[in-house]
C-alpha positions in Angstrom: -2.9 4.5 -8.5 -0.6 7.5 -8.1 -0.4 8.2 -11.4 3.4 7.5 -11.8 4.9 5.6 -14.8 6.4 2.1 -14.3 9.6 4.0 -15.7 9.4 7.0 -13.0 8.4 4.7 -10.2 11.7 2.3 -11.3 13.7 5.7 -11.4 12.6 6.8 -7.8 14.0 3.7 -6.9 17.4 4.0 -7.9 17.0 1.9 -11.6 17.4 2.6 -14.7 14.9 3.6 -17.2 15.2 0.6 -19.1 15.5 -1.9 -15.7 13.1 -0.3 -14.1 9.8 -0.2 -16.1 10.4 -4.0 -16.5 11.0 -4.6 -12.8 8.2 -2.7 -11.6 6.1 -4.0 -14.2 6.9 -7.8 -12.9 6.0 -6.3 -9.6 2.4 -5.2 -11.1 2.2 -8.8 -12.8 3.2 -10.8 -9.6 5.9 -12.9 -12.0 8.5 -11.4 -10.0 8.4 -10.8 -6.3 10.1 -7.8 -4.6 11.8 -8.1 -0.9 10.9 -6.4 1.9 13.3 -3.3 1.5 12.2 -3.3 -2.1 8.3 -3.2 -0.9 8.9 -0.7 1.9 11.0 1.7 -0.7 7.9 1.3 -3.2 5.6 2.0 -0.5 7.3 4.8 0.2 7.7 6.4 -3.2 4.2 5.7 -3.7 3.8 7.4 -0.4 1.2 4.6 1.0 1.5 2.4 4.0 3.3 -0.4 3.5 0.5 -2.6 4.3 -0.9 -2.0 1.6 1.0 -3.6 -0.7 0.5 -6.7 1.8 -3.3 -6.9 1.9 -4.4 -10.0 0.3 -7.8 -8.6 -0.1 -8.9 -5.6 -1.9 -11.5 -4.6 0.9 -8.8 -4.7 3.0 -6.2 -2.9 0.8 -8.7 -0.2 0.8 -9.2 0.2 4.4 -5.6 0.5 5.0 -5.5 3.3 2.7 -8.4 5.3 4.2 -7.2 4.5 7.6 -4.0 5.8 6.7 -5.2 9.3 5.5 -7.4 9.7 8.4 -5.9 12.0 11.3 -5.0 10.8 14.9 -8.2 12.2 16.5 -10.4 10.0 13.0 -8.1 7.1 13.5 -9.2 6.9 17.6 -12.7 7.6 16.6 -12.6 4.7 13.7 -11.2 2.7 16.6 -13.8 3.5 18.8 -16.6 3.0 16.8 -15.2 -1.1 15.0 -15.0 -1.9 18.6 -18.6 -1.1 19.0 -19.5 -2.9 15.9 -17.5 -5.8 16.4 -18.7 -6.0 20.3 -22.4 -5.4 19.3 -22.2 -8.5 16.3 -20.8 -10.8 19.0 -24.1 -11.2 21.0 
């Protein structure tokens, strides 16, 4: 997604070359499961929310992203306007 090796993303996480392409590889696979300081420092390498890597849906995985790139003044307005759509499919 970032364009970062399994190795270098392993690396930026304090492992070693050899350690960490395998670990973050089981990440990628879901055979291993990283804990929740493990998942915020990936997030944070990768320099995405952290929510992301939560989503359970890709739709949704994607709509964290964008929302996360969007300024303040977008993120209100995004707000804004979901409200309206939610409010307006409820009738």
């Amino acid at each position: 997604m970032r364009g970062v090796s399994q190795r270098a993303l392993g690396a930026m996480l304090g492992l070693t070359k050899k350690n960490g392409s395998v670990r973050i590889n089981r990440y990628e696979q879901q055979s291993s499961k990283a804990d929740m300081e493990t998942a915020f420092r990936l997030a944070d390498a990768m320099q995405i929310p952290a929510a992301f890597l939560f989503a359970n849906d890709d739709r949704l995985a994607k709509i964290i992203l964008f929302f996360s790139e969007l300024t303040e003044e977008e993120k209100e307005e995004f707000m804004r306007q979901s409200k309206q759509w939610l409010a307006r499919k409820a009738k």
